[in-house]
C-alpha positions as CSV (number, residue, x, y, z in Angstrom):
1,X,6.4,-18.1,10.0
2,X,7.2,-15.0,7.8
3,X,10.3,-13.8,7.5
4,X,10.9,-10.1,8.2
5,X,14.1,-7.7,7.9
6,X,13.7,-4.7,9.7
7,X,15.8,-1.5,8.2
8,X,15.9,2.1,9.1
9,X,13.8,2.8,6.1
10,X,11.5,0.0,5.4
11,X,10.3,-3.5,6.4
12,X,10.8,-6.0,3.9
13,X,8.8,-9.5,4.1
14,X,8.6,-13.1,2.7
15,X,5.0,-14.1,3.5
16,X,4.6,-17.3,4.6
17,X,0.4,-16.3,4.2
18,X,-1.4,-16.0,1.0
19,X,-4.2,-13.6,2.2
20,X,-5.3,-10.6,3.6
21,X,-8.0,-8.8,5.1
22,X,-8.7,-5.6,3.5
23,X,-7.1,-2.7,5.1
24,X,-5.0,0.4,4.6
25,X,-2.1,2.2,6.8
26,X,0.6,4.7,6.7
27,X,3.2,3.4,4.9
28,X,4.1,2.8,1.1
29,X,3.8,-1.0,-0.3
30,X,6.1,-2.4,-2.9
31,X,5.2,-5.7,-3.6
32,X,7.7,-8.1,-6.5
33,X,6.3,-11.2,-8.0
34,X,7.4,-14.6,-8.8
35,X,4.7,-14.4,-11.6
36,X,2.6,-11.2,-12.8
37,X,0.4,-10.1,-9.9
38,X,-3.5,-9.2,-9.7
39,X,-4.7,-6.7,-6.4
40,X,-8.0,-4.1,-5.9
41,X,-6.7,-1.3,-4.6
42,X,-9.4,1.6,-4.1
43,X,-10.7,1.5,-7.3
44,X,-8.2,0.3,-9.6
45,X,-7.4,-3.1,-10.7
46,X,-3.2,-3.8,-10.5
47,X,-1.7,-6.0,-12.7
48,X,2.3,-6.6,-12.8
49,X,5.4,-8.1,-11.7
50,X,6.1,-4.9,-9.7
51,X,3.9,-2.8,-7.6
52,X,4.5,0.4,-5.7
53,X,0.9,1.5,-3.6
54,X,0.7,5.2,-2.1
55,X,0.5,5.4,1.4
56,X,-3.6,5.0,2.9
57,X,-5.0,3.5,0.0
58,X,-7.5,0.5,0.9
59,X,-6.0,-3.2,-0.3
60,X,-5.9,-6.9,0.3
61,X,-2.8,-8.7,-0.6
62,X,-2.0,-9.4,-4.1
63,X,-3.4,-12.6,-6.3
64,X,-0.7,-14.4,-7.9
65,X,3.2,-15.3,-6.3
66,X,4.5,-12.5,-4.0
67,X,8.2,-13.4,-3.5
68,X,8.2,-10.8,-1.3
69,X,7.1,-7.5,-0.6
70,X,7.9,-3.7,1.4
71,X,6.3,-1.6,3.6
72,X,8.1,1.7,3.0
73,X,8.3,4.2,5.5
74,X,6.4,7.2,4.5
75,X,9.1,9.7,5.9
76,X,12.1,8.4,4.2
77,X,13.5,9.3,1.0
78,X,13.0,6.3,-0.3
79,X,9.2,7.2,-0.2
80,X,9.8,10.5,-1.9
81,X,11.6,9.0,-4.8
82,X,8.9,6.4,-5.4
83,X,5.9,9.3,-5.1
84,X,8.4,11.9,-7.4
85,X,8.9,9.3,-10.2
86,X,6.9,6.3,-9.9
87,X,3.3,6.5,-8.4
88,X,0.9,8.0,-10.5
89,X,-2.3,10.4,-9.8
90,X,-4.2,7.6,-8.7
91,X,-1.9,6.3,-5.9
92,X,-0.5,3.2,-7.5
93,X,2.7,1.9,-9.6
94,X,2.7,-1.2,-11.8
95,X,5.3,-2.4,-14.4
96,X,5.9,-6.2,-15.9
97,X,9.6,-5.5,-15.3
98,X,11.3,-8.2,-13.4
99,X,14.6,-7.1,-12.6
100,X,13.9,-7.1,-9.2
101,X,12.7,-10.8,-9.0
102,X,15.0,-12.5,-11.4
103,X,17.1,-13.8,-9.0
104,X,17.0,-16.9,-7.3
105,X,18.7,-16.1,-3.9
106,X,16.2,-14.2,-1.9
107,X,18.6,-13.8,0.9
108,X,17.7,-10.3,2.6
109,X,21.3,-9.2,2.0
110,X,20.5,-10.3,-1.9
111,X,17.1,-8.2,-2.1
112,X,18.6,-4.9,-0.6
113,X,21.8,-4.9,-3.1
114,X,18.7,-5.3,-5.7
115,X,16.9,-2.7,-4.9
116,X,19.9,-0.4,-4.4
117,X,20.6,-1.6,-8.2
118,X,17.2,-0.6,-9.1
119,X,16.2,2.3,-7.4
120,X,19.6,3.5,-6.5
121,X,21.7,3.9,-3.5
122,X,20.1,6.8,-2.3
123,X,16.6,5.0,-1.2
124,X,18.7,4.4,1.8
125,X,18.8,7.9,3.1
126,X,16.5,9.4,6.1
127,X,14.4,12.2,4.9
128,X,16.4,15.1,5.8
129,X,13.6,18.2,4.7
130,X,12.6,18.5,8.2
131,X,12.4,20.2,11.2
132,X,15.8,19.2,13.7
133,X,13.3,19.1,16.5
134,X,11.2,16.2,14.6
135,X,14.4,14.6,13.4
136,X,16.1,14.2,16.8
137,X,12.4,12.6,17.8
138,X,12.5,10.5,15.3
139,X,16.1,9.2,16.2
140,X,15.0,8.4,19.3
141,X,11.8,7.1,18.5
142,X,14.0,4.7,15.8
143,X,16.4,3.2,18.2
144,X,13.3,2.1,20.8
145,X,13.9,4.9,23.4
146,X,10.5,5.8,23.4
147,X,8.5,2.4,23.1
148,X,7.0,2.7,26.5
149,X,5.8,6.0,26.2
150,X,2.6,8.3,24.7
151,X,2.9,10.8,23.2
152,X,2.1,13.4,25.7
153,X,5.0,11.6,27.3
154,X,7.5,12.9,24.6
155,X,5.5,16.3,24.2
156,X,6.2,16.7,27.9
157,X,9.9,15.9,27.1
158,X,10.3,18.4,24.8
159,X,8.4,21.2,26.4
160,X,5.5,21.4,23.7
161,X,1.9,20.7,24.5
162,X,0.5,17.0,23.1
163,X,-1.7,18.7,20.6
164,X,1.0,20.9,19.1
165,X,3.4,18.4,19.3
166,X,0.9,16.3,17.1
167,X,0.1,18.9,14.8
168,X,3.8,19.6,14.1
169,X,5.0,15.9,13.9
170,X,2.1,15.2,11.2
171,X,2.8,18.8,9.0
172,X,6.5,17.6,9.0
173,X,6.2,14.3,8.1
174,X,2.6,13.8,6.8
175,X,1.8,10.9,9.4
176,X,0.2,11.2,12.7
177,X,3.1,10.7,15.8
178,X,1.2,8.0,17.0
179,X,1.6,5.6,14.5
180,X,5.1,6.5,13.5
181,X,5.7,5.0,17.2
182,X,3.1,1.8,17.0
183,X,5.6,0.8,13.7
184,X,9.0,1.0,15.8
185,X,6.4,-0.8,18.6
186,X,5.3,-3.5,16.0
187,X,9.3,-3.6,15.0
188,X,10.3,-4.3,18.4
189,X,7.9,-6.7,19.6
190,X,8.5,-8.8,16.4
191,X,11.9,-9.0,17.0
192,X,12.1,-10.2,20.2
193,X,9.5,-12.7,19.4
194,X,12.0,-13.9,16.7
195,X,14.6,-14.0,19.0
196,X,12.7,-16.7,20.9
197,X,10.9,-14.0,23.0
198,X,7.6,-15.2,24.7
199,X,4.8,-13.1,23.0
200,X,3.3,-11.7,25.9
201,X,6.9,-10.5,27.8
202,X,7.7,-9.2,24.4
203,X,4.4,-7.1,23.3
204,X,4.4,-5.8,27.0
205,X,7.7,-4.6,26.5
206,X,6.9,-3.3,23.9
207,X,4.5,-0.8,24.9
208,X,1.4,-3.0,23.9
209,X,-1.2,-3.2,26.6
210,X,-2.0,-7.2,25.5
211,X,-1.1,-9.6,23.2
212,X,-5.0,-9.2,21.5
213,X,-4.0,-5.2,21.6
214,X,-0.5,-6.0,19.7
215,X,-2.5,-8.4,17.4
216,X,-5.2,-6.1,16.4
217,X,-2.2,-3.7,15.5
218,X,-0.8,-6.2,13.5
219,X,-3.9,-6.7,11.4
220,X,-4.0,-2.6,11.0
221,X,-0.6,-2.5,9.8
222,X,-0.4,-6.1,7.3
223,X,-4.2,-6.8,7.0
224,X,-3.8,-10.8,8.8
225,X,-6.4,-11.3,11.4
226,X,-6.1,-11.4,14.8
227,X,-5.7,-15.1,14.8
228,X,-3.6,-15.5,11.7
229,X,-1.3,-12.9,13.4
230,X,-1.0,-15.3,16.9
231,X,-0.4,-18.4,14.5
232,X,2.4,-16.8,12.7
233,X,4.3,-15.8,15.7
234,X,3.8,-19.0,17.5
């Protein structure tokens, strides 16, 4: 099974699976390698030890030893600092450097001190260039307050119609509502599956109409199939 660490502002992973279907979603990649790393994304062939994608750009997983790899949440600073001095005009980040897979430890604790090293402490900071209103939803949406709900639930909450809430949400944050919430849904379905959880008490309680529902997110969001997904959580 892969292992996964969930933080505030990214998911960090140590695939257990060597491929992907191809796919794209709305969160930033960083992928370190063992060895130098081959991928297609869009139109560009990627080659390095280090790989930063853009958000929405189509991919499959890297060729080559992935020791492990990020998905970045679009809406934290973290993101802005790799889009502000890293990814380039066509959506991608690649460099031979191997600071960040040098060492041998690859205990979560281990990686995050490495990538404070490398990118600095800051990366750790919630995007704070945004409305209070989305913020506070955010918050809430974060700590699983909200993971059996739609969104014209939370519009309804907050006094705002579901189509101005999701037009507000998107210009403040550049993703759609929606699937800020199916990540913190993935997030806490995975979780209690790890904590010995059966899959379908946890994916309903999570929000997830089925366990085939929760799969197919699964393959949206890390490109596995439907199957592959089911064998990796059993």
């Amino acid at each position: 099974m892969s292992s996964i660490y969930f933080g505030n502002e990214f998911i960090i992973v140590k695939p257990s699976y060597k491929q992907t279907n191809e796919h794209k979603h709305n969160m930033l990649h960083l992928f370190v390698g063992n060895s130098v790393l081959s991928m297609n994304a869009g139109n560009e062939t990627i080659v390095g030890r280090l790989i930063i994608l853009d958000k929405n750009i189509v991919h499959r997983a890297p060729d080559g030893d992935v020791k492990y790899f990020l998905f970045i949440d679009p809406t934290s600073h973290f993101a802005d600092k790799l889009k502000k001095h890293y990814i380039n005009e066509y959506g991608f980040y690649s460099s031979e450097d191997d600071s960040l897979s040098s060492e041998k430890e690859t205990s979560f604790d281990k990686i995050i001190n490495i990538l404070a090293l490398f990118f600095g402490e800051d990366v750790f900071m919630k995007k704070a260039e945004c409305d209070p209103r989305i913020l506070r939803m955010m918050e809430e949406i974060d700590t699983f307050k909200c993971v059996d709900k739609k969104v014209s639930d939370i519009a309804k909450e907050y006094g705002y119609s579901e189509s101005y809430l999701t037009h507000l949400f998107k210009n403040e944050t550049g993703i759609p509502l929606k699937n800020y919430m199916l990540m913190r849904q993935f997030e806490y379905a995975w979780t209690k599956i790890s904590n010995g959880c059966k899959i379908t008490e946890a994916v309903t309680d999570a929000g997830f109409s089925s366990s085939s529902h929760f799969s197919d997110v699964c393959q949206k969001l890390t490109g596995i199939s439907a199957m592959d997904v089911m064998k990796e959580l059993s």
